[in-house]
N, C-alpha and C positions, 0 to 999 in steps of 0.2 A: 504494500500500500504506500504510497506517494504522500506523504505528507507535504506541505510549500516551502522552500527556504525562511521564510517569516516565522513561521511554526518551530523550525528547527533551533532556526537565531535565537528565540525568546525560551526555549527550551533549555540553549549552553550557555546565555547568559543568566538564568534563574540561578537565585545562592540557595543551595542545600540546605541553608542555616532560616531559609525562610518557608521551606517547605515543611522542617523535620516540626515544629509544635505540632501542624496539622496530624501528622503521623500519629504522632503521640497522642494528642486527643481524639482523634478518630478509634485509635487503638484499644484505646482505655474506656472509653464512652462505652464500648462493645465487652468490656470487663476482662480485656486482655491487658500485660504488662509492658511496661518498660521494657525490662528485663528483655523478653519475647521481642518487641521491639527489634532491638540493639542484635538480638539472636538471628533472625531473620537479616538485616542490613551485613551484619558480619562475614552470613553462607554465601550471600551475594559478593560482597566486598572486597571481603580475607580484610576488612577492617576493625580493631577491636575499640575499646572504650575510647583510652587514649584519644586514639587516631580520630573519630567520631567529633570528640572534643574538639581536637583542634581543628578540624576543620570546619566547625559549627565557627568556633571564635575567629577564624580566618574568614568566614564568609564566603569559603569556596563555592564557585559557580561550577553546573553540573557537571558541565567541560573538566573543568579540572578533576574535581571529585571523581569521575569515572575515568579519568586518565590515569590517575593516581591507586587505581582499584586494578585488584589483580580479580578477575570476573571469575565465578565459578564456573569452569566447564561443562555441570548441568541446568545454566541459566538458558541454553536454549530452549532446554524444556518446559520452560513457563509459556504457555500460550493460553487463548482468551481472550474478548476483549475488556477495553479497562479505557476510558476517557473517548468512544465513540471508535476508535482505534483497535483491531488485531493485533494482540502484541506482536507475534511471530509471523505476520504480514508488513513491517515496517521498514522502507528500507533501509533509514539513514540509521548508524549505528548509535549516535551518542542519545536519539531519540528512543531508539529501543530500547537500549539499558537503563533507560530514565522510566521508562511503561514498565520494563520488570519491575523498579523498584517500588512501583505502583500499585502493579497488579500484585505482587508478595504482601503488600502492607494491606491491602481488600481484602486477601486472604486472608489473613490474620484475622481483619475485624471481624470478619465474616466467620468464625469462628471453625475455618479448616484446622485439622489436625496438623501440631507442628512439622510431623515425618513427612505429608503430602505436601505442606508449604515447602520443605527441603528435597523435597524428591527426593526422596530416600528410599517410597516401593516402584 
């Protein structure tokens, strides 16, 4: 799926540090944790608390954030969609890795099992 350069642009300039409350309160509203949270972004990530931190305080843009992210090699297998969007129809890269971490954090609220958010069967 074809997203527009405009879409993309405003996708790798968005800062991580203004997305992640949403997370968190979408997460939690649904009676899931932090903790879960941070569990989830990490599988995706290979990012731990620390690293989390700083780049919340850095204000990293997604661009960086996902540049910065060693991706987990069964991130292809998140598919779905998640913001009107196919996650796993998407072509531009730094926009798909941005819908996984979208479509993982839906999961979560959504109250899937954390093995199936992790692809683990």
């Amino acid at each position: 799926m074809k997203t527009t350069p405009e879409h993309d642009e405003r996708m790798a300039k968005m800062t991580f540090a203004s997305v992640y409350p949403h997370y968190v309160t979408k997460v939690e509203k649904k009676g899931r944790t932090k903790d879960e949270l941070h569990e989830v972004i990490a599988w995706l990530t290979g990012f731990d608390e620390n690293r989390l931190k700083t780049l919340i305080d850095e204000k990293a843009t997604f661009e960086s954030f996902f540049e910065q992210a060693k991706l987990n090699p069964n991130a292809q297998l998140i598919k779905g969609a998640i913001c009107g969007y196919r996650v796993e129809d998407i072509e531009t890269p730094l926009t798909r890795q941005v819908r996984y971490l979208d479509k993982l954090v839906d999961e979560l609220a959504k109250g899937k099992k954390m093995e199936k958010i992790l692809r683990k069967e």
